[in-house]
C-alpha positions, 0 to 999 in steps of 0.5 A: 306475504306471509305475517311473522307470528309474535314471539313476545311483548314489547311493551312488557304487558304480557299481552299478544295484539292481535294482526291489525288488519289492513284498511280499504285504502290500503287494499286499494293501493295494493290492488292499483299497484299490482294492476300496473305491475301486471300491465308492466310484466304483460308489456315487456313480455310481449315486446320481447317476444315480438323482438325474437319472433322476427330475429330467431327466423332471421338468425336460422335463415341467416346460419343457412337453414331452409324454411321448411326447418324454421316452419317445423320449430314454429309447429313444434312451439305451438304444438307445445303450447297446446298441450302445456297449457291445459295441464299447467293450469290445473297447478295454478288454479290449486294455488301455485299461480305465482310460483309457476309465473316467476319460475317459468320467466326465469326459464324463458330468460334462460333460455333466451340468454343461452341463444344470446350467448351461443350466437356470440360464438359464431356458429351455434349448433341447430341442437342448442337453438332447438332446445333453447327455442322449446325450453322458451315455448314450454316457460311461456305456455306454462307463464300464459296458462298461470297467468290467465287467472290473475286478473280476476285477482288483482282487479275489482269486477267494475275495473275489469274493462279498464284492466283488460284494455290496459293489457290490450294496450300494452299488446299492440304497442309491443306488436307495433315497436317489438317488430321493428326493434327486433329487426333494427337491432339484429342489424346492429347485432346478432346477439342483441335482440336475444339479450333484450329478450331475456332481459323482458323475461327478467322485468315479468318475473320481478314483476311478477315476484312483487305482487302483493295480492294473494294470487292463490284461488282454491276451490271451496271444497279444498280442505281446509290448510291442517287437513291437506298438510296430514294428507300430504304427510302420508307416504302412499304404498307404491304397490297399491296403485295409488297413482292410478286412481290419481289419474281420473281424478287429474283428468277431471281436474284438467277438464273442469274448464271444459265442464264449466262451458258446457254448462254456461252459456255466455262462455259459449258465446265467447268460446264461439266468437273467439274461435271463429274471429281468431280463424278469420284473422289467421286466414286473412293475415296469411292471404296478405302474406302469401299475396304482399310476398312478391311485391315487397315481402317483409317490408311490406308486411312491416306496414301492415302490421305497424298500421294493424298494431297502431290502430289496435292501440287506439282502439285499446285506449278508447275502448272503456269509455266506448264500452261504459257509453254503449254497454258489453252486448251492443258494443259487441254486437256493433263491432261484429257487423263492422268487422264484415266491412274490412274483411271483405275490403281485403278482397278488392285491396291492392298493395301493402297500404290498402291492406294495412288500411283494411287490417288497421281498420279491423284491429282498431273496431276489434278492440273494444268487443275483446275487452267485452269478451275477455271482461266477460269471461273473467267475470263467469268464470270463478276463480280456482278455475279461471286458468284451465277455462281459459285454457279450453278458450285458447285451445279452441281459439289456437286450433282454429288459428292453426288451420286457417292458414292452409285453408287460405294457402288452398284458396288462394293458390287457386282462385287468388286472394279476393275467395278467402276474403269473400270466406272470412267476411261470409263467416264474420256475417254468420258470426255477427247475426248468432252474436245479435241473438245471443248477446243479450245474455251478456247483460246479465252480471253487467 
């Protein structure tokens, strides 16, 4: 916050005091404050989105639209999400990280109570739950892009571990409760999964709102504040073709993130490893769903994932000691082996229990190597460019979950589920023997 200036001397001795300036208690009170707003805004976030994941199919399906239209405005959210994000993050890290958070909750809650509101009309019309759903998927690409910075801002690097296990934890409690809330109050009513919706937008946004760190992070060549307000006070002539010479310099502003992992080497690794377990994961959820679909469908799949989400909650709460007792390089190195093991059990699993035995065991033994990940990238990467490096990192990581599910849809459709799992565990082996050559290199900086 922003301290009002003294306009006179209460104590009538004709003298300004000068700002006292906070002490370490008060630092550290701030800082542990905002961390659990942070965790705060993350968990509701999540769990109201889990919530309309499952009730926005459900309401589309149930208004008599077919599938292939439900699958279209799934791609067209993601295809939202990529190109978002990149550009929003170059906005959060020039200081307006907060600004683009509160705002873009604010839209999504909007956006989530027009579709509560038209729905309790009876009959919405597919153009307002089109716009609506896109006006949802733009406000949350735009949130997750600003917001990929923040940790870096409110936590200490020694805490970095425990902050990230605490957001992971806050995910996989919503992936295990938001599912089946959802699903048991769209029963209840149409409306009401919407409404909670909104509602978990508004929670991240006065969360959000009341953060008092200061979650600006500019680059140290940013001219100081007095230069950059004379040059903002310049009219630019529209004739001299200003805005495009603007244009290059935007574009490398919006690929610093991808400069800096190109000069980084344990931002490879982790945009490597990333890639390639988000592509096994997506492969392997979608062999599930395409071989659980005639024996059981939905509530199959329920199963999977509450036993998947369970786990992964475990493995969350676990992982900071398991990570300080074994440090980052051999708990990453460890757990990459491991994963081979449940992914090629999927190949001889049978029935909604034996995969959600595998998957669990697969979220509970990925947990600590995504704090390691996510603690290391956060940590080599500074912080006016910690928003478009993480975008580069998603991007990587959503365009290898995207084409991993018709890769899966090919091999199982001709040869059943046992190939795409034999792929997966064959990749995750590869990945695991380049980790244990390079992981050293996560030792340097702890």
């Amino acid at each position: 916050m922003e301290q009002a200036s003294v306009s006179g001397d209460p104590d009538g001795a004709g003298l300004r005091k000068p700002p006292t300036a906070p002490s370490a208690e008060c630092k550290l009170h701030s800082a542990t404050r905002d961390v659990r707003l942070l965790w705060s805004a993350n968990a509701a976030d999540a769990l109201g989105t889990h919530m309309s994941t499952v009730a926005f199919p459900l309401l589309l399906l149930g208004l008599g639209y077919t599938p292939a239209t439900v699958g279209l405005l799934a791609g067209a959210g993601l295809l939202v999400a990529l190109v978002c994000g990149p550009v929003v993050a170059v906005a959060a890290d020039r200081g307006l990280r907060k600004p683009v958070m509160v705002t873009s909750a604010a839209l999504a809650a909007t956006a989530m109570a027009a579709v509560a509101a038209s729905v309790v009309s009876g009959q919405p019309p597919l153009g307002l739950l089109l716009g609506a759903f896109l006006a949802e998927r733009i406000a949350t690409a735009c949130f997750e892009a600003a917001a990929r910075g923040t940790i870096a801002l409110v936590s200490a690097p020694q805490d970095l571990p425990r902050v990230v296990a605490g957001l992971e934890a806050g995910d996989r409690a919503a992936l295990v409760a938001g599912p089946a809330l959802g699903g048991m109050l769209y029963q209840i009513s149409r409306t009401i999964p919407f409404a909670a919706d909104a509602a978990s937008y508004v929670v991240t946004a006065l969360c959000v709102r009341f953060m008092r760190s200061d979650l600006r992070a500019t680059s140290p060549t940013t001219p100081p504040p007095a230069t950059a307000e004379a040059m903002s006070t310049e009219t630019p002539d529209p004739c001299s073709g200003s805005a495009l010479r603007a244009l290059p310099a935007f574009a490398r502003e919006a690929f610093a993130g991808f400069a800096l992992l190109r000069s980084a080497p344990r931002l490879r690794l982790v945009m490597a490893w990333t890639t390639t377990v988000n592509a096994a994961l997506s492969a392997l959820y979608f062999t599930a769903v395409f071989t659980l679909q005639a024996g059981g469908g939905g509530a199959a799949m329920g199963v999977v994932l509450a036993l998947s989400g369970a786990a992964g909650l475990v493995g969350s709460v676990m992982a900071p000691a398991l990570v300080r007792r074994l440090g980052g390089a051999r708990t990453l190195v460890g757990v990459t082996w491991l994963m081979v093991l449940p992914s090629g059990g999927l190949a001889f699993a049978e029935g909604p229990w034996a995969y959600g035995l595998c998957f669990g065991t697969f979220c509970l033994i990925l947990a600590p190597a995504t704090v390691v990940i996510q603690a290391a990238a956060i940590a080599d990467t500074p912080s006016h460019l910690q928003a478009r490096t993480g975008a580069v990192l998603a991007t990587a990581a959503i365009g290898a979950a995207a084409v991993s599910p018709v890769l899966a849809g090919a091999l199982v459709t001709h040869d059943g589920p046992a190939p795409s799992a034999v792929v997966c565990a064959a990749a995750l082996a590869l990945l695991a023997l380049f980790t244990s050559v390079r992981a050293g290199r996560l030792k340097t900086g702890g």
